[in-house]
C-alpha positions as a Python dict, from the first residue, in 0.01 Angstrom:
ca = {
    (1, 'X'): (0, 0, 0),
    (2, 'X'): (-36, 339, -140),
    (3, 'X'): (98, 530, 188),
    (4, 'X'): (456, 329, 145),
    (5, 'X'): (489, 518, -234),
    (6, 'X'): (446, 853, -110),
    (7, 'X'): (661, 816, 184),
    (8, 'X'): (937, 709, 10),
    (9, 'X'): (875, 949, -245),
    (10, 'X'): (880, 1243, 34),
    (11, 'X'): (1204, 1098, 149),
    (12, 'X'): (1355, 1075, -180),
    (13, 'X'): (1284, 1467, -213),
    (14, 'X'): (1491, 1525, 126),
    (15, 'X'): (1825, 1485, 4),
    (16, 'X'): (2032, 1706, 113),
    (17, 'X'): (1921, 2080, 35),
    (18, 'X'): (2042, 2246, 367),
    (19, 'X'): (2119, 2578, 403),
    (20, 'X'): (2300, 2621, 725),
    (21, 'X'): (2461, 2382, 960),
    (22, 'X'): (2402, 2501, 1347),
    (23, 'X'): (2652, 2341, 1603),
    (24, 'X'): (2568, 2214, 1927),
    (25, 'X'): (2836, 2143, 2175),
    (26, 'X'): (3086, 2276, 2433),
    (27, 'X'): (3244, 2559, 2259),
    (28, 'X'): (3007, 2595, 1960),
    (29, 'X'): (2705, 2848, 1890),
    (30, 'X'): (2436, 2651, 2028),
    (31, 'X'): (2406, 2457, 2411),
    (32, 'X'): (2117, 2268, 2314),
    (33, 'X'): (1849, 2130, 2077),
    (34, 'X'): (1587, 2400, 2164),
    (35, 'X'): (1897, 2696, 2162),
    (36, 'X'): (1988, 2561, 1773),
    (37, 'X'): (1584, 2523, 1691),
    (38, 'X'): (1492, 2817, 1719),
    (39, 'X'): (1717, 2947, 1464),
    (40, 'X'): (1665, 2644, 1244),
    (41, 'X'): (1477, 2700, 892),
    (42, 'X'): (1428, 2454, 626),
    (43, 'X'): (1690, 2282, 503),
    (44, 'X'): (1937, 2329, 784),
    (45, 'X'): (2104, 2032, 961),
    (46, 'X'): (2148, 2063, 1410),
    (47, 'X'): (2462, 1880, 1449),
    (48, 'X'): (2557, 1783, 1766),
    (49, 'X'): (2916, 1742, 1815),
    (50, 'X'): (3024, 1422, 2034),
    (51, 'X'): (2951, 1426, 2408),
    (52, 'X'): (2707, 1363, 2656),
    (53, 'X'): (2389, 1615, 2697),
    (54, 'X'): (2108, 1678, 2948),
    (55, 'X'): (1765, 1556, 2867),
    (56, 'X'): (1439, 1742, 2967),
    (57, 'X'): (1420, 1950, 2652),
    (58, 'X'): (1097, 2031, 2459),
    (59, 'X'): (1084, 2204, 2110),
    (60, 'X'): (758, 2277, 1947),
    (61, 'X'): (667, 2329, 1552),
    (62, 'X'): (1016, 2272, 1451),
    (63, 'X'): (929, 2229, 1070),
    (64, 'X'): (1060, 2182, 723),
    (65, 'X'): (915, 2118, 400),
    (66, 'X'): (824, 1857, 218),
    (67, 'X'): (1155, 1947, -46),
    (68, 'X'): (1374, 2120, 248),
    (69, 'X'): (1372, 1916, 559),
    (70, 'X'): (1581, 1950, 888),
    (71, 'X'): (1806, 1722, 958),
    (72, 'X'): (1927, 1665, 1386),
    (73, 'X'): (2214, 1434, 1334),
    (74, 'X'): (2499, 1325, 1568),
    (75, 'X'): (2864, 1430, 1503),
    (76, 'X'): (2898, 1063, 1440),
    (77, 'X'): (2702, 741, 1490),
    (78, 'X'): (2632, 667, 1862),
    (79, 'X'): (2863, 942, 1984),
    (80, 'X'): (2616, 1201, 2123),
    (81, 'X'): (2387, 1075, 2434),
    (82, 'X'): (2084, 1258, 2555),
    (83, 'X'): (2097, 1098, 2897),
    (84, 'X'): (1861, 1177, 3176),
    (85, 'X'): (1560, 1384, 3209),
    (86, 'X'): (1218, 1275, 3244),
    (87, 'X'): (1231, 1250, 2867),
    (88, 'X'): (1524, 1313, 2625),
    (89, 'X'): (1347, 1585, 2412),
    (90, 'X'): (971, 1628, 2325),
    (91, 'X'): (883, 1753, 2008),
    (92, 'X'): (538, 1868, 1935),
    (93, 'X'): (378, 1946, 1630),
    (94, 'X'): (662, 1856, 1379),
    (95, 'X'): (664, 1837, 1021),
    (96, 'X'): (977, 1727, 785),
    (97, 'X'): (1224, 1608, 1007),
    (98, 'X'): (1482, 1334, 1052),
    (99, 'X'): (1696, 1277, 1372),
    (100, 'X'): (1999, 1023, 1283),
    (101, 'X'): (2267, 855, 1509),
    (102, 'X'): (2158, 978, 1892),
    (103, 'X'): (2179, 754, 2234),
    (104, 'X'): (1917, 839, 2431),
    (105, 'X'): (1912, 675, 2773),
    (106, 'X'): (1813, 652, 3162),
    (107, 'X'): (1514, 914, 3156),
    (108, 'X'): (1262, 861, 3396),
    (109, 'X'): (934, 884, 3181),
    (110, 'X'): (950, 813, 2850),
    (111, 'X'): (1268, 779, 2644),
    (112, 'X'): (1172, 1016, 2363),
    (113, 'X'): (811, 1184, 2311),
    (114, 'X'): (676, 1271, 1951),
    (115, 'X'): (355, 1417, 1946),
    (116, 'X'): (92, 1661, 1800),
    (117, 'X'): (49, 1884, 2041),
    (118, 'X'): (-249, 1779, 2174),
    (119, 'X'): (-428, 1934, 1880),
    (120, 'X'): (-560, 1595, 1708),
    (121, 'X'): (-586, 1795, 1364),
    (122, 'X'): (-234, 1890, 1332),
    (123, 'X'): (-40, 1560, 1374),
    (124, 'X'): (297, 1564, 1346),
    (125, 'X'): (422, 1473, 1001),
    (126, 'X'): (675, 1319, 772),
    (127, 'X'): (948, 1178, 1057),
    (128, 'X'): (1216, 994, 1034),
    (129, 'X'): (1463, 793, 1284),
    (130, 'X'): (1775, 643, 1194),
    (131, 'X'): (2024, 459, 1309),
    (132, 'X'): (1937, 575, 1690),
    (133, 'X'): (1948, 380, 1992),
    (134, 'X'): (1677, 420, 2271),
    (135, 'X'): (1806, 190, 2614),
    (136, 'X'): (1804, 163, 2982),
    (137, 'X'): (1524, 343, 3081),
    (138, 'X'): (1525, 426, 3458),
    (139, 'X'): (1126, 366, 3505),
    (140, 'X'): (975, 40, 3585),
    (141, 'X'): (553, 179, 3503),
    (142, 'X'): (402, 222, 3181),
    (143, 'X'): (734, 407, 3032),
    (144, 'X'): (786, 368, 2707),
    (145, 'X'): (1116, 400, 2513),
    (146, 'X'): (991, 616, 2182),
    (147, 'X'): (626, 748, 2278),
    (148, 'X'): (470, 848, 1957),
    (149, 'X'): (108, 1045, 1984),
    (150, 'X'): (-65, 1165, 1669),
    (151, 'X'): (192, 1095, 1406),
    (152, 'X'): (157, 1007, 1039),
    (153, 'X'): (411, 931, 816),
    (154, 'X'): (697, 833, 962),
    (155, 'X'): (981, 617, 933),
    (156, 'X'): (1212, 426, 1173),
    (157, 'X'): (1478, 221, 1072),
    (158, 'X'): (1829, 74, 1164),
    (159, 'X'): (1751, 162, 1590),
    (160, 'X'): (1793, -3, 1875),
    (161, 'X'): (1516, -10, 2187),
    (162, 'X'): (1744, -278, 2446),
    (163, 'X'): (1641, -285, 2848),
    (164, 'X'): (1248, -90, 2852),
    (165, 'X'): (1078, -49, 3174),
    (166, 'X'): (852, -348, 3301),
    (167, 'X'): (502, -189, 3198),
    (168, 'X'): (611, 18, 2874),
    (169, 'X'): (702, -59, 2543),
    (170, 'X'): (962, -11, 2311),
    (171, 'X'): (772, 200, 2013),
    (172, 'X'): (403, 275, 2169),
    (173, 'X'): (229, 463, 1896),
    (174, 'X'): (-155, 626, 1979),
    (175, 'X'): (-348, 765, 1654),
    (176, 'X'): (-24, 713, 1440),
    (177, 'X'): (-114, 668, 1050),
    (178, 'X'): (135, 535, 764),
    (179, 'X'): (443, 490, 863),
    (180, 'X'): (707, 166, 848),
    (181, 'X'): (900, 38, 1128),
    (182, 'X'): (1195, -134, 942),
    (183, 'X'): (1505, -328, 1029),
    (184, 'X'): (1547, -247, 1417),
    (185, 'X'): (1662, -436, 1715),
    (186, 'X'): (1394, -475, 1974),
    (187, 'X'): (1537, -678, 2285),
    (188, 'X'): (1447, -730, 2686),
    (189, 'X'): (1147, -502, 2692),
    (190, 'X'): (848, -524, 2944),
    (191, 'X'): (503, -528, 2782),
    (192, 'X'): (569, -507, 2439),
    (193, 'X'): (820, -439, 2168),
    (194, 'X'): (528, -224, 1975),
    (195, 'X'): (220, -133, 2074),
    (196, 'X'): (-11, 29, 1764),
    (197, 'X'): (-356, 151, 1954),
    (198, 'X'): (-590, 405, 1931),
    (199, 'X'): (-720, 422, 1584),
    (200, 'X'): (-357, 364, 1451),
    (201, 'X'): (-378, 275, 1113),
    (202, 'X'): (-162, 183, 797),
    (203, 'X'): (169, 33, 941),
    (204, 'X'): (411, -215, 771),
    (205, 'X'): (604, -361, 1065),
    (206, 'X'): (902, -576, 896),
    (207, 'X'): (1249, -712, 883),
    (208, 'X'): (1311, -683, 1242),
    (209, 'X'): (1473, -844, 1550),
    (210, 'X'): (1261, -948, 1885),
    (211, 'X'): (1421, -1094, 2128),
    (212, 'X'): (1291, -1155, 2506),
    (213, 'X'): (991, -860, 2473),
    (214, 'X'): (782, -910, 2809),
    (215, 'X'): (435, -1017, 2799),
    (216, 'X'): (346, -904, 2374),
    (217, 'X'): (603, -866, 2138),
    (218, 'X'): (337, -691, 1919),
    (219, 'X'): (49, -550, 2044),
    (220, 'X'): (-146, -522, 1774),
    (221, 'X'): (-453, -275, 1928),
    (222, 'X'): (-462, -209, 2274),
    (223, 'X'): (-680, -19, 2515),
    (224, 'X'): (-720, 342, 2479),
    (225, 'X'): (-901, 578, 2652),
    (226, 'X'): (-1142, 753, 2431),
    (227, 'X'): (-1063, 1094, 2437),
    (228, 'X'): (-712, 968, 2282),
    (229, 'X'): (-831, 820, 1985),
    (230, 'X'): (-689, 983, 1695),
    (231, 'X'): (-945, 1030, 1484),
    (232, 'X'): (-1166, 1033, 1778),
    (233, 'X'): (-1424, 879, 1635),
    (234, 'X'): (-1203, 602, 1528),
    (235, 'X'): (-1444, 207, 1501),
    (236, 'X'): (-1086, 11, 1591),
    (237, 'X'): (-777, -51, 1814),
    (238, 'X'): (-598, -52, 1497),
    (239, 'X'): (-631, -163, 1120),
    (240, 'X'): (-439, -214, 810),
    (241, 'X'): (-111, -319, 980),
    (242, 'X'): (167, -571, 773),
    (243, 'X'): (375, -747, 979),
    (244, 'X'): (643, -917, 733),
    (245, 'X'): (975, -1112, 755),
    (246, 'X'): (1021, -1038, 1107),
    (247, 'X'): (1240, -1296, 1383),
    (248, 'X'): (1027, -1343, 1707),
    (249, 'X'): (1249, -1545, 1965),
    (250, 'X'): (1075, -1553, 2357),
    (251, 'X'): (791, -1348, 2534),
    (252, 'X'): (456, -1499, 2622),
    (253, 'X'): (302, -1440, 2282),
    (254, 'X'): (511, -1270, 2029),
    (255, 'X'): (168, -1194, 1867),
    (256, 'X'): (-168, -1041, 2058),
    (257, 'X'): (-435, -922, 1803),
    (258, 'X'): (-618, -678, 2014),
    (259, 'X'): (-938, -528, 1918),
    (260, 'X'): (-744, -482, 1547),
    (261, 'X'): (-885, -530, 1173),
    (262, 'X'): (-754, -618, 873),
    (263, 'X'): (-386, -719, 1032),
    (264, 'X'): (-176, -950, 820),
    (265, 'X'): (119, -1168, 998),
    (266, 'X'): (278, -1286, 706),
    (267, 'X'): (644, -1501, 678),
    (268, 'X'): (721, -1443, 1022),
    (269, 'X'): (952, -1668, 1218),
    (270, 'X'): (844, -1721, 1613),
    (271, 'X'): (1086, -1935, 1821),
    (272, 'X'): (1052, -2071, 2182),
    (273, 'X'): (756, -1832, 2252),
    (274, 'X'): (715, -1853, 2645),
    (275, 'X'): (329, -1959, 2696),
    (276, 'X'): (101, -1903, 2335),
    (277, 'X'): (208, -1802, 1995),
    (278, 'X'): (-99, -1570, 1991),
    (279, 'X'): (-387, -1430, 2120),
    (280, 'X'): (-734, -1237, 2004),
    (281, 'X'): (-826, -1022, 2238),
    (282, 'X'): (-1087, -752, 2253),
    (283, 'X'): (-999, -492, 2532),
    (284, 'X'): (-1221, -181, 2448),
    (285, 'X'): (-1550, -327, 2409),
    (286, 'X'): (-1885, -116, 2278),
    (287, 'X'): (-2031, -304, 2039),
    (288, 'X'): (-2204, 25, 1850),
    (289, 'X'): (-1929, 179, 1765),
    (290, 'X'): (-1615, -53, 1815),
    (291, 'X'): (-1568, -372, 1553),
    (292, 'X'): (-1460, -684, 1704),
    (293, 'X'): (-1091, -836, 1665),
    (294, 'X'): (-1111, -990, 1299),
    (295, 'X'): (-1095, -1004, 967),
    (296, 'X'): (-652, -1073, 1015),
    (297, 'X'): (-478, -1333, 872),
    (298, 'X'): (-182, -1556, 1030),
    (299, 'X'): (-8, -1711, 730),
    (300, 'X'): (332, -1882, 625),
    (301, 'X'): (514, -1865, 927),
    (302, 'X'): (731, -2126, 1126),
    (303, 'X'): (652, -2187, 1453),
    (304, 'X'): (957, -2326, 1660),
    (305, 'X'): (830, -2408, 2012),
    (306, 'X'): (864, -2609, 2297),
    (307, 'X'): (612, -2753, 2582),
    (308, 'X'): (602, -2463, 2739),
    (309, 'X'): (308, -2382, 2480),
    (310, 'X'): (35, -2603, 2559),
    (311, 'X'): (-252, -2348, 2434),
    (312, 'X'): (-115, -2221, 2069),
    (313, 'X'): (-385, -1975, 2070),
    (314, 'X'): (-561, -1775, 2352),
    (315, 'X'): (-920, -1655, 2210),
    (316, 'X'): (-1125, -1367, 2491),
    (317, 'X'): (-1462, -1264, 2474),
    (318, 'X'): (-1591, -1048, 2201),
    (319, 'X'): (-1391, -1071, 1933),
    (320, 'X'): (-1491, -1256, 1611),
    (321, 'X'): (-1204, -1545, 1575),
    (322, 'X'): (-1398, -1735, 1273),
    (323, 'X'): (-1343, -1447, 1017),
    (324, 'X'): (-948, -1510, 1067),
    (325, 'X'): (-778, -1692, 765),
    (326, 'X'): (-481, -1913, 845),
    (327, 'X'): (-293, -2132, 600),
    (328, 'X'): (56, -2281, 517),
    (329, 'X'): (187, -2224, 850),
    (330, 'X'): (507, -2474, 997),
    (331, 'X'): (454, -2616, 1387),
    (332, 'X'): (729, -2751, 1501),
    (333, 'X'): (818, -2888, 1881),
    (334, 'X'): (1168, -2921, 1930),
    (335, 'X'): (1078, -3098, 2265),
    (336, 'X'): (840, -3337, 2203),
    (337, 'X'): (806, -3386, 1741),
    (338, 'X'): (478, -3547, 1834),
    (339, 'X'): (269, -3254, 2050),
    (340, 'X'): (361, -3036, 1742),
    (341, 'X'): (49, -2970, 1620),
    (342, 'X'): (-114, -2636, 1690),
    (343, 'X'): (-437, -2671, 1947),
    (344, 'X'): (-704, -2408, 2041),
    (345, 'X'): (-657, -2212, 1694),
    (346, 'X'): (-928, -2029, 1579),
    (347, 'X'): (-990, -2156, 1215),
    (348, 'X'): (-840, -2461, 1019),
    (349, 'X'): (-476, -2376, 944),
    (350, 'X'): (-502, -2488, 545),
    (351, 'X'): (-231, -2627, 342),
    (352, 'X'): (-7, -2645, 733),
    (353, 'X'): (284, -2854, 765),
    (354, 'X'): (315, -3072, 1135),
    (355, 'X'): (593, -3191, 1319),
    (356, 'X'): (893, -3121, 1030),
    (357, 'X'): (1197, -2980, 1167),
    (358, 'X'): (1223, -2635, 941),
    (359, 'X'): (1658, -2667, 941),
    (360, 'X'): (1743, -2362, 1051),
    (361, 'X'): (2111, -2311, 983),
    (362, 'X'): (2177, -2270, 1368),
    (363, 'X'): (1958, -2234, 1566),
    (364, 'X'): (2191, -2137, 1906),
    (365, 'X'): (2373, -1860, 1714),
    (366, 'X'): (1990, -1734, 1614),
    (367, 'X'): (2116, -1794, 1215),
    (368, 'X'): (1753, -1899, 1075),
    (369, 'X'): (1817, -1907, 734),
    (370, 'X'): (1701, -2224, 571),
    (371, 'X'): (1945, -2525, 525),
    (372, 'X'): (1856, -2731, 134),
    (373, 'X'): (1658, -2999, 311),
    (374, 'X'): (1384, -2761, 523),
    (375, 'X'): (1050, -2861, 440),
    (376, 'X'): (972, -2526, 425),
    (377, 'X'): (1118, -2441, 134),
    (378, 'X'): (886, -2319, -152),
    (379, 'X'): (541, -2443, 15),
    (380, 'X'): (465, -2116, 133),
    (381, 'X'): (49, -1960, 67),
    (382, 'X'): (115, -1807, -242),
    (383, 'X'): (133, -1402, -135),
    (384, 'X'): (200, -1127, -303),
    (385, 'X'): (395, -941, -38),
    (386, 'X'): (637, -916, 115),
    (387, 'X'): (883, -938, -146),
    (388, 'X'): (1160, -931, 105),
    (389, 'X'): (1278, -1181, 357),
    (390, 'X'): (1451, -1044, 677),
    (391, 'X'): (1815, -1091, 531),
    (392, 'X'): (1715, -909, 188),
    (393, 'X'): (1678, -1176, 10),
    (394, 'X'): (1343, -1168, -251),
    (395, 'X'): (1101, -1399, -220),
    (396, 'X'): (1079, -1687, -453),
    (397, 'X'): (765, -1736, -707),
    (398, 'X'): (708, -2063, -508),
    (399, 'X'): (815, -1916, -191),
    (400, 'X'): (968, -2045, 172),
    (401, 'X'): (734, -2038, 490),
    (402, 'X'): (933, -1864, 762),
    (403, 'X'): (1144, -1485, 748),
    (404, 'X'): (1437, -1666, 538),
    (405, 'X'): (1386, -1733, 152),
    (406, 'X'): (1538, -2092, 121),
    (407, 'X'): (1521, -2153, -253),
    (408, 'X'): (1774, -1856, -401),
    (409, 'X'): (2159, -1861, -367),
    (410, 'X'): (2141, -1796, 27),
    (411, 'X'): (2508, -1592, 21),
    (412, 'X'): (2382, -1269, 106),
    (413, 'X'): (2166, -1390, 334),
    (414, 'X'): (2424, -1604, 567),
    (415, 'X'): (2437, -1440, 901),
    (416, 'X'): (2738, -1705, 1056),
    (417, 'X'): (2968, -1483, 845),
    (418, 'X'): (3361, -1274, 942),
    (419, 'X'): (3381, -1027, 733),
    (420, 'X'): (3534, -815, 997),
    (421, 'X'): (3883, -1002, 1045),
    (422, 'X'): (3745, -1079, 1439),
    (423, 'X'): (4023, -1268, 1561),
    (424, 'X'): (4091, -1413, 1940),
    (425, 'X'): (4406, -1546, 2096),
    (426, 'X'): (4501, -1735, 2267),
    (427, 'X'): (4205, -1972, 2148),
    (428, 'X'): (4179, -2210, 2310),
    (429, 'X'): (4219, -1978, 2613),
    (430, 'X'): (4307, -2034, 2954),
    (431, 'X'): (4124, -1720, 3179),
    (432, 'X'): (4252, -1431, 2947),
    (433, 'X'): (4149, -1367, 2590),
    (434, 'X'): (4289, -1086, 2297),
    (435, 'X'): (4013, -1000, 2078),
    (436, 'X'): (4125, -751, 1738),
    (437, 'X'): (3952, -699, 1437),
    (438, 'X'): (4017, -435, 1122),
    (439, 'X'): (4058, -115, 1162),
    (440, 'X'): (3875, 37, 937),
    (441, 'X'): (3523, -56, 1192),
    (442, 'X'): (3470, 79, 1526),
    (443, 'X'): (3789, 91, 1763),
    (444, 'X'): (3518, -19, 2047),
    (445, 'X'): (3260, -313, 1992),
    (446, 'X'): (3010, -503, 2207),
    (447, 'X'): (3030, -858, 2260),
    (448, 'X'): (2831, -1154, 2401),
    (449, 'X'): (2997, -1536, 2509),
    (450, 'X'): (2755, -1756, 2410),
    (451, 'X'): (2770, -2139, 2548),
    (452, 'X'): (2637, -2449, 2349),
    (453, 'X'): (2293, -2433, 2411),
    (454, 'X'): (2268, -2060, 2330),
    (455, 'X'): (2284, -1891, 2650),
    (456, 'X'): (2412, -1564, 2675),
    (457, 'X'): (2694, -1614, 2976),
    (458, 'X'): (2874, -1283, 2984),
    (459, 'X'): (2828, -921, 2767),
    (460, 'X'): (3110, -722, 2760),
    (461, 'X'): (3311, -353, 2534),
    (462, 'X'): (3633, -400, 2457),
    (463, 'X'): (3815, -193, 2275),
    (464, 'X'): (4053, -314, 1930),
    (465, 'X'): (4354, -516, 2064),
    (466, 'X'): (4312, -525, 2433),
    (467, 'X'): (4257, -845, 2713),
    (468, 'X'): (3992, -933, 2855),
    (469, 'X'): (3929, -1197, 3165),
    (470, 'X'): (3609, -1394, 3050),
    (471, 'X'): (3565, -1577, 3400),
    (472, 'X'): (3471, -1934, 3228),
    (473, 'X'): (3463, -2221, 3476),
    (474, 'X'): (3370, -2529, 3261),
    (475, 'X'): (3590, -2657, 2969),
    (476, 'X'): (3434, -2641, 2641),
    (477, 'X'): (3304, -2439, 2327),
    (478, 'X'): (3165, -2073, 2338),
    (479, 'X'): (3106, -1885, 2087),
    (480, 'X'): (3213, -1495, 2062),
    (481, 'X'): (2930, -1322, 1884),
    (482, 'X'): (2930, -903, 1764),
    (483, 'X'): (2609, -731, 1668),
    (484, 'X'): (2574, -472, 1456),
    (485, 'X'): (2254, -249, 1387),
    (486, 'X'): (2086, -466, 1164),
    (487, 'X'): (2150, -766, 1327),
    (488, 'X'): (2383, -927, 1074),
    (489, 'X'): (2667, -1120, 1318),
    (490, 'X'): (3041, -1175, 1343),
    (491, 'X'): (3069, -1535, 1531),
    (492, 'X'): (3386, -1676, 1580),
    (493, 'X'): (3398, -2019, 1795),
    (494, 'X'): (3646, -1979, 2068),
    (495, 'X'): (3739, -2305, 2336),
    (496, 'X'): (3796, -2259, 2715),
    (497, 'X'): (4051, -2535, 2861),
}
């Protein structure tokens, strides 16, 4: 699509021209992000130095250009928290700006608001966040973690949105035009992971991580109220949206087309979804002006389920299901190899393969890359885009159903890997356990203990070195598993006695 050239040509031209570098922090020039902003012109960088800082702030037309913008980072990555506040900072009306490395946590609203202003002609423009983490929100309602209202062109890559209120979302974007959502975590949210509704328009949603997000991992459309649309006289939910190489595992349908157009799910992998793999919905309804759920296309993905689907499909009222296309898709029960094939679908799935176990590498260390024998392997509809599987691998000519590219020389794409010297002794391990890796990476990490089947039986930070009492009852094998921001793994198998 057009809109991904120019944005990455804008971002290209923001390397690094700044003129000034304003300080935030105890002892430094500025308290705050609206103290620094006001003095900030184009091409200076806000750097807060480590520590934790209020939320509640709101900054409006804090602007760069399109060759000078302004950079908010954080001293260091994950070292500055905007906790608190009934959001973390609002910014309104803003144009050429990147904000890298923050925490933002435990506000009681939303977790971060970017918006226009209210003035649905001057959107805010050319945004980018990286490498940020957005968690623990203390709101249970329709909270969302990253509120986004009349934004176009925008980028957000390498974050984290962990632990959303009940009734938000992680990303919720209203009126938002051209911009890629690349290469995040999204995991335990309530509604949805991402929510693209009124009139949003020209996404590319791909390469990321879902993991156990609430009722619609994407929510593709929505309902909005029709004074929000953005542009107001908008004739869809949303339209024009990519959703490529992306890892669904849980929710009760990872995908909900909702009053959306032209919406391509392509080379997805969905595993253990919790009730349907989709649904076509049509929530704002006015047949004169809106255009019913259709025209998307569901193609070369694997689905991995269980029996807790028994409807693959959900299909409401006034939509048009019979102008989807579907084709070269991979069902696949892990329960029951027999009740594999997909029911209540809205169109013939063409060219679909039934009942073949795709051979993930492993599948209870979440490791889907394709083993030599998976049947999915270079059967795949025969798609342009994307070029890109989820680990970075390209796409073959003849390429693999599923977010893993089977056919090349899978080496970068290995997740199982220890390329962090993670060590832990004694192993096996009585009640006590020393975990160490090199120094050159953090001297604090975040771990899970994962059991056989794949549960997740304890979370725990530890720093470099130190002991830690695990609290394992039964015997057995665990596995010790790090994540890091894009969701490549250190696993190292560790044995209770």
């Amino acid at each position: 699509m057009k809109f991904l050239f120019s944005l990455i040509l804008a971002l290209i031209f923001t390397a690094s021209l700044s003129a000034n570098t304003l300080h935030v922090g105890p002892g430094q020039p500025y308290n705050s992000l609206s103290d620094a902003a006001q003095d900030a012109l184009p091409g200076d960088t806000i750097l807060f130095h480590s520590g934790t800082y209020p939320g509640g702030e709101f900054v409006n037309e804090l602007q760069g250009t399109n060759t000078q913008w302004i950079y908010i980072r954080a001293e260091s990555a994950s070292s500055v928290v905007i906790q608190g506040g009934t959001n973390s900072w609002q910014l309104s009306d803003a144009a050429y700006l990147k904000i890298e490395g923050f925490v933002f946590e435990q506000q009681t609203g939303n977790g971060f608001n970017m918006d226009d202003g209210g003035s649905y002609d001057t959107p805010s423009h050319h945004i980018t966040f990286e490498r940020c983490i957005f968690r623990d929100i203390n709101a249970s309602g329709n909270n969302d973690l990253l509120k986004m209202s009349g934004v176009n062109d925008f980028l957000i890559n390498h974050c984290d949105f962990i632990n959303g209120s009940a009734g938000g979302s992680g990303v919720d974007m209203v009126g938002c035009h051209r911009g890629i959502i690349e290469q995040n975590l999204f995991e335990n949210l309530g509604s949805n992971a991402i929510q693209a509704k009124g009139g949003t328009q020209y996404l590319t949603i791909q390469r990321n991580f879902f993991k156990n997000c609430g009722q619609r991992s994407l929510n593709l459309g929505g309902s909005t109220g029709l004074e929000f649309f953005r542009p107001i006289d908008a004739t869809f939910e949303a339209a024009d949206i990519q959703v490529f190489s992306n890892i669904f595992i849980g929710s009760f349908a990872p995908i909900a087309f909702v009053g959306c157009v032209r919406v391509e799910v392509i080379n997805n992998t969905i595993v253990s979804p919790e009730k349907w793999v989709m649904r076509i919905l049509q929530e704002t309804v006015d047949p004169d002006r809106f255009e019913q759920c259709g025209n998307n296309s569901f193609r070369n993905n694997i689905i991995y389920k269980s029996n807790a689907v028994s409807t693959d499909c959900n299909i409401g009222p006034n939509t048009a299901p019979e102008t989807f296309l579907m084709s070269n898709n991979l069902w696949y029960n892990y329960e029951n190899t027999g009740n594999s094939a997909p029911n209540a679908i809205p169109v013939t799935d063409e060219n679909n393969i039934i009942g073949s176990n795709p051979e993930f590498a492993n599948v209870v260390l979440e490791a889907f890359t394709l083993l030599e024998n998976s049947p999915a392997i270079a059967t795949g509809f025969n798609s342009m885009l994307p070029v890109i599987d989820y680990y970075g691998v390209n796409y073959a000519g003849l390429r693999s159903i599923g977010a893993s590219e089977g056919k090349p020389d899978l080496s970068k794409a290995n997740r199982i890997i220890n390329d962090i010297g993670l060590k832990a002794f004694p192993n096996p391990f009585q009640d006590e356990i020393m975990i160490t890796w090199d120094g050159d990476y953090s001297n604090k990490l975040d771990f899970d203990i994962i059991d056989i089947y794949g549960r997740t039986i304890r979370k725990f930070n530890i720093e470099n070195g130190n002991f830690i009492k695990l609290d394992i009852e039964i015997p057995g094998n665990y596995f010790l598993k790090l994540k890091d921001k894009i969701r490549l793994v250190d696993i190292l198998k560790i044995q209770k006695f």
